[in-house]
LOZA-501641 format. One line per field, with one value per atom (N, C-alpha, C): chain; x, y, z. Coordinates in steps of 0.02 Angstrom, whole numbers, plus 50000, padded with zeros to 5 digits. Example, Ala and Ser with C-alpha at 12.3 -4.5 7.8 and 13.67 -1.06 7.14 Angstrom:
mol A / A / A / A / A / A
xx 50660 / 50615 / 50660 / 50642 / 50684 / 50645
yy 49716 / 49775 / 49835 / 49888 / 49947 / 50002
zz 50390 / 50390 / 50390 / 50354 / 50357 / 50394
// end
This chain:
mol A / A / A / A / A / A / A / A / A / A / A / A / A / A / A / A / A / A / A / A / A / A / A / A / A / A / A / A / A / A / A / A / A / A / A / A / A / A / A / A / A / A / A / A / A / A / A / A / A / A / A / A / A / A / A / A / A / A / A / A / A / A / A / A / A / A / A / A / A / A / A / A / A / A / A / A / A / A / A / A / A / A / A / A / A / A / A / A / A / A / A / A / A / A / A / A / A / A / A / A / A / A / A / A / A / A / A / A / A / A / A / A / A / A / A / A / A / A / A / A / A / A / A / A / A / A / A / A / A / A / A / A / A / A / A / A / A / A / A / A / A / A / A / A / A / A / A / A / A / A / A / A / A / A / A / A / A / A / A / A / A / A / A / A / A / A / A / A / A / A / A / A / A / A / A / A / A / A / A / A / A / A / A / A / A / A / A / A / A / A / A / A / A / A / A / A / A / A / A / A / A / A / A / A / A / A / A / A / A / A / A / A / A / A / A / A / A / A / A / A / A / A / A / A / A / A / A / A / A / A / A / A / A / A / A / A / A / A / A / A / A / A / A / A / A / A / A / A / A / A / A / A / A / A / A / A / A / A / A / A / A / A / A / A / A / A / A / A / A / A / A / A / A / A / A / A / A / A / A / A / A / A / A / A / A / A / A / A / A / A / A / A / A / A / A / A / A / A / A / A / A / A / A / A / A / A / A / A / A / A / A / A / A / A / A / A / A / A / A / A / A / A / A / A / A / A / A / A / A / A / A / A / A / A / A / A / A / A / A / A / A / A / A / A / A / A / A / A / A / A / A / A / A / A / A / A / A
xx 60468 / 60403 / 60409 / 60353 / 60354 / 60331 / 60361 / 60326 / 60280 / 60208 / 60157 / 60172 / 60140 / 60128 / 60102 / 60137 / 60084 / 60090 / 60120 / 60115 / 60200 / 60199 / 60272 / 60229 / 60261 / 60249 / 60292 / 60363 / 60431 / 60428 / 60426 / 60428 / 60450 / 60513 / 60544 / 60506 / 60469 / 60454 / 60370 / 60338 / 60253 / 60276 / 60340 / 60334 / 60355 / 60409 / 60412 / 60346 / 60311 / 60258 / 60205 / 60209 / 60162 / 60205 / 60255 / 60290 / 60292 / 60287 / 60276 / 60220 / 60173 / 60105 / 60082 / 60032 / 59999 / 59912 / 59884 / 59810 / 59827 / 59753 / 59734 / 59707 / 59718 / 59670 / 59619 / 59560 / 59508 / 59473 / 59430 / 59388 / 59335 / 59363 / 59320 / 59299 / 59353 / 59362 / 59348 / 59299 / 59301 / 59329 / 59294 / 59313 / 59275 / 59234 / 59169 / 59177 / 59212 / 59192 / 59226 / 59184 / 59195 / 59235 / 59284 / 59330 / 59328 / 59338 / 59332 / 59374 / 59440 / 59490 / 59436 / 59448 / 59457 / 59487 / 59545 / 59592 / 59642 / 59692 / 59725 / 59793 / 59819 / 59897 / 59942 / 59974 / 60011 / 60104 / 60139 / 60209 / 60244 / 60268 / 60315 / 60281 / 60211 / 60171 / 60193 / 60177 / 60193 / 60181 / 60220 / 60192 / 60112 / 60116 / 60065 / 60011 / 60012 / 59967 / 59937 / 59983 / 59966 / 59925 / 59963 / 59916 / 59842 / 59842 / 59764 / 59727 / 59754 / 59715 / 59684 / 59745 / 59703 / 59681 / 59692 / 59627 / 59568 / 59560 / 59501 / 59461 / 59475 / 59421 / 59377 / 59359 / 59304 / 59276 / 59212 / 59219 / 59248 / 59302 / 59324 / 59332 / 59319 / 59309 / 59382 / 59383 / 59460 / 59465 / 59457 / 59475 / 59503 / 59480 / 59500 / 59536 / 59561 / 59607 / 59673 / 59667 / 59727 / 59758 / 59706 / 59719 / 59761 / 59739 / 59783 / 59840 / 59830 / 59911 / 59960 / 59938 / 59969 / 59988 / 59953 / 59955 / 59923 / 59930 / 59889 / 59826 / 59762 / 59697 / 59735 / 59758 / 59776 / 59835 / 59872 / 59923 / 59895 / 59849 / 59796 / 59772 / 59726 / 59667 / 59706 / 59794 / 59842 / 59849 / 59864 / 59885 / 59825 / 59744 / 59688 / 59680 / 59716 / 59676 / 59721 / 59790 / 59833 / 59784 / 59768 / 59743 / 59655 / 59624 / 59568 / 59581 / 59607 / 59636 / 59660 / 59696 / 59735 / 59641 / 59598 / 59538 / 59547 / 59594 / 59604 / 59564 / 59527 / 59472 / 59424 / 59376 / 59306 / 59288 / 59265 / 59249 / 59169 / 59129 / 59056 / 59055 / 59015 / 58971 / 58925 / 58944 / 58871 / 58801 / 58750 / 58692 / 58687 / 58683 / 58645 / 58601 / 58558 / 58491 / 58449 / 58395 / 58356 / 58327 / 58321 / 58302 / 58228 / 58219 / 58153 / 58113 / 58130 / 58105 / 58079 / 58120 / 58128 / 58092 / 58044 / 58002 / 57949 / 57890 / 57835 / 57785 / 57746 / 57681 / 57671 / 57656 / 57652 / 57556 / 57518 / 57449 / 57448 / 57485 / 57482 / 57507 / 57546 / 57558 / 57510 / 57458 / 57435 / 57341 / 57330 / 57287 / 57319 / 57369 / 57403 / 57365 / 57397 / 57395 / 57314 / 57270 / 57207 / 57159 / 57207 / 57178 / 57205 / 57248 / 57278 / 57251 / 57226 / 57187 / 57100 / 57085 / 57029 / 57034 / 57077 / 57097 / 57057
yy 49711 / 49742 / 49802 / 49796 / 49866 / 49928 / 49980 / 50033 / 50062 / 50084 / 50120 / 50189 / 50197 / 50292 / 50315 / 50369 / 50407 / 50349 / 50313 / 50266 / 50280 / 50249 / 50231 / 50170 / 50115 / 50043 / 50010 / 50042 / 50053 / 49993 / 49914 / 49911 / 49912 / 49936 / 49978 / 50041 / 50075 / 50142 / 50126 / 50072 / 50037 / 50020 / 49981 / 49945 / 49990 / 50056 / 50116 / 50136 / 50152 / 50217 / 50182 / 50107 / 50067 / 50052 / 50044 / 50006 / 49954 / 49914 / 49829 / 49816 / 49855 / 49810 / 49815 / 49758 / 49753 / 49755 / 49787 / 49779 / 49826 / 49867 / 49890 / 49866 / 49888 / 49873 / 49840 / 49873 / 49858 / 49856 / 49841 / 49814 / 49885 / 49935 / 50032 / 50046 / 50016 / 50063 / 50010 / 50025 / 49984 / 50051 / 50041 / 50076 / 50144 / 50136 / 50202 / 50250 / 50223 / 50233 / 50317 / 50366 / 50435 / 50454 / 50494 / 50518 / 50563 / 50591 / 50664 / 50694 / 50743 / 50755 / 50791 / 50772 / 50814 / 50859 / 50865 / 50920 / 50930 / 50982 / 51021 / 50966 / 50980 / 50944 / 50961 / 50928 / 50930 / 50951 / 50981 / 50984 / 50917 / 50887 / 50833 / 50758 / 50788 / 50708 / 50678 / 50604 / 50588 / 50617 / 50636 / 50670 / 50652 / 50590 / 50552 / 50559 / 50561 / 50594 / 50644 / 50707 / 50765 / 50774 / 50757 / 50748 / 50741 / 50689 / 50646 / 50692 / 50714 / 50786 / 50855 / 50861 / 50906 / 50885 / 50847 / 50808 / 50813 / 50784 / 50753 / 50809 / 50873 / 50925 / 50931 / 50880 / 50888 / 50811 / 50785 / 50710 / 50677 / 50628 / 50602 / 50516 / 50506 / 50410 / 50363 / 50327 / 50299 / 50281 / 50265 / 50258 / 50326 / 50368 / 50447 / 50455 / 50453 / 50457 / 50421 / 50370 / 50319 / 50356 / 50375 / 50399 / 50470 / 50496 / 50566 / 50556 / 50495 / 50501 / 50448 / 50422 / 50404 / 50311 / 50294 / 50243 / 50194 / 50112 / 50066 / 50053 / 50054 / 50061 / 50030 / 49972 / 49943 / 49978 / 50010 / 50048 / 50117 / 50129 / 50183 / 50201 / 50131 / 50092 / 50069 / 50069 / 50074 / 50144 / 50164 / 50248 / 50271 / 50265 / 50279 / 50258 / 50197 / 50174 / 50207 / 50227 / 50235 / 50311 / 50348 / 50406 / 50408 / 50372 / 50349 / 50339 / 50271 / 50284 / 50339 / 50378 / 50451 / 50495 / 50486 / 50521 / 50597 / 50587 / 50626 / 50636 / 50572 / 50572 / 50545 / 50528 / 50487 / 50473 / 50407 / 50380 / 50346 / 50351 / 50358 / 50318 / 50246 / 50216 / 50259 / 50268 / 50299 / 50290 / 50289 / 50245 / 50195 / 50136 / 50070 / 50066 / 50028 / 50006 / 49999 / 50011 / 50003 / 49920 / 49880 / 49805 / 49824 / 49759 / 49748 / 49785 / 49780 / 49811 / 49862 / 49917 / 49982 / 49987 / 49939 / 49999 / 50006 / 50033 / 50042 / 49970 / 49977 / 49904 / 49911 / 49849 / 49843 / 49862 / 49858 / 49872 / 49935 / 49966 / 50048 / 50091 / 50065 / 50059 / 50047 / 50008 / 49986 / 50029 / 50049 / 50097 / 50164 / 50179 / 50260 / 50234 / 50198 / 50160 / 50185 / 50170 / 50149 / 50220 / 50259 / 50320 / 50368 / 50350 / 50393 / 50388 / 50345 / 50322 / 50349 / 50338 / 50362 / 50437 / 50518 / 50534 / 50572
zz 48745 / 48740 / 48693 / 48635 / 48576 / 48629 / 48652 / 48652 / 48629 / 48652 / 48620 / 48625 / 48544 / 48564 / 48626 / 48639 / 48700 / 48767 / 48782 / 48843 / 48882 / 48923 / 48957 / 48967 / 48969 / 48994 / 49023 / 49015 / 49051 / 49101 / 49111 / 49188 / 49233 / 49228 / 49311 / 49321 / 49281 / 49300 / 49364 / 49310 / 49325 / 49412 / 49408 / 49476 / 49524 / 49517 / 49568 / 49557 / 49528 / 49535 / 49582 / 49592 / 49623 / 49667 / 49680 / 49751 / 49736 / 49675 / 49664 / 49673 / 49696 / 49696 / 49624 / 49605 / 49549 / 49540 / 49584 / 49620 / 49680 / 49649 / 49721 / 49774 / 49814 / 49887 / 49904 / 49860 / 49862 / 49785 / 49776 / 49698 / 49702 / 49725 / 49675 / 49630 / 49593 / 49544 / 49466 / 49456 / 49376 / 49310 / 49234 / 49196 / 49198 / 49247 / 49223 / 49298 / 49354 / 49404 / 49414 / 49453 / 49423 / 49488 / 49492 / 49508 / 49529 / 49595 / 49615 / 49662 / 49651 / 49715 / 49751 / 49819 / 49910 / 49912 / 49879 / 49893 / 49846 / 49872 / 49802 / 49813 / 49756 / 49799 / 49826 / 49858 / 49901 / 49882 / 49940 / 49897 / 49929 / 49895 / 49890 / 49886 / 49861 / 49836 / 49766 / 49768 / 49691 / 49621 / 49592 / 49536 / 49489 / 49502 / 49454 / 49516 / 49571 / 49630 / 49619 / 49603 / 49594 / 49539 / 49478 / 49425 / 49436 / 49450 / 49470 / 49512 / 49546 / 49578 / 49548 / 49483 / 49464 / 49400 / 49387 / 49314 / 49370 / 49436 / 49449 / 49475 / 49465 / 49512 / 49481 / 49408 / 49394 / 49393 / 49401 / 49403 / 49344 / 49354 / 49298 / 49288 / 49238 / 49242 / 49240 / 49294 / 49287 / 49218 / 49172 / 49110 / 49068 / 49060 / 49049 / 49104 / 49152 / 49165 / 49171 / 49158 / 49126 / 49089 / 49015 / 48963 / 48954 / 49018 / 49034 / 49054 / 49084 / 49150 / 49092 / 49041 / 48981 / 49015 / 49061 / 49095 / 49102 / 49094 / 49098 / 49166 / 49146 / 49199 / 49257 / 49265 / 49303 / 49368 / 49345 / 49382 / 49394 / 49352 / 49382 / 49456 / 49460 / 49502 / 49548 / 49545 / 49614 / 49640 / 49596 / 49607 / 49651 / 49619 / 49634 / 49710 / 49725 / 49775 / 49853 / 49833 / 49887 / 49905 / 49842 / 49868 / 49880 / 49897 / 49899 / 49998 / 50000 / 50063 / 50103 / 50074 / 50121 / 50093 / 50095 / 50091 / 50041 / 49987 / 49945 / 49884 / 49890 / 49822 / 49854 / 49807 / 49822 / 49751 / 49765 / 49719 / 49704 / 49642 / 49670 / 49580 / 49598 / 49507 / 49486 / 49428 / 49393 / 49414 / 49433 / 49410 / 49391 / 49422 / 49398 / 49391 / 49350 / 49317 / 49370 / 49372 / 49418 / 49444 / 49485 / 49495 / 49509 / 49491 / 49479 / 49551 / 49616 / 49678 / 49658 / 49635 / 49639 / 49551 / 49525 / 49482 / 49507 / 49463 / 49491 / 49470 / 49524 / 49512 / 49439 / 49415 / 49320 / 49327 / 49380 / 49390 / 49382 / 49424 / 49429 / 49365 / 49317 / 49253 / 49212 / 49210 / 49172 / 49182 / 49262 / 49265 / 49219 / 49239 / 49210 / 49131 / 49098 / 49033 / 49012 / 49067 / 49041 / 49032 / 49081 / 49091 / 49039 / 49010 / 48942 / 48897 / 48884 / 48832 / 48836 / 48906 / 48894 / 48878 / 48899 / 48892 / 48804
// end
């Protein structure tokens, strides 16, 4: 495997920092999903733990933070999830699009509409 700039891809390093797992826990965390530590860190937590703690005291998107921790999303979104579990972060999607339920009547639109005009 070529080494990238700026990466470790190392894989004895990927499979300690994960324990061998290759997937998190649970399906959280996509590329956008925003990031926020609970708390400060801890002494004798994983380094790449700690990190992630204090990148995240501000909301941050698992993808930018890959990019910080110089690490593939994937071993991220492990890292993410062990501390997700110990209730050290929280994790929250942007805004999704609104479904069709949740707009307003296309009638009640279309009075507003009629009344602007007269207007």
């Amino acid at each position: 495997m070529t080494p990238r700039p700026g990466r470790d891809d190392n894989p004895d390093r990927l499979y300690t920092l994960t324990g061998g797992r290759s997937r998190p826990a649970s399906d959280v965390f996509d590329l956008v999903t925003l990031v926020v530590a609970e708390c400060d860190p801890a002494p004798g937590m994983q380094s790449e733990h700690q990190l992630i703690l204090r990148v995240c005291r501000q909301p941050t998107a698992v993808v930018e933070l890959a990019a910080d921790l110089a690490l593939p999303v994937g071993i991220t979104k492990v890292l993410l999830g062990d501390l997700l579990e110990t209730g050290r972060i929280s994790a929250r999607h942007p805004r999704t699009a609104r479904t069709a339920a949740q707009l307003p009547d296309p009638e009640i639109l279309e009075q507003v509409l009629v009344g602007l005009r007269n207007l």
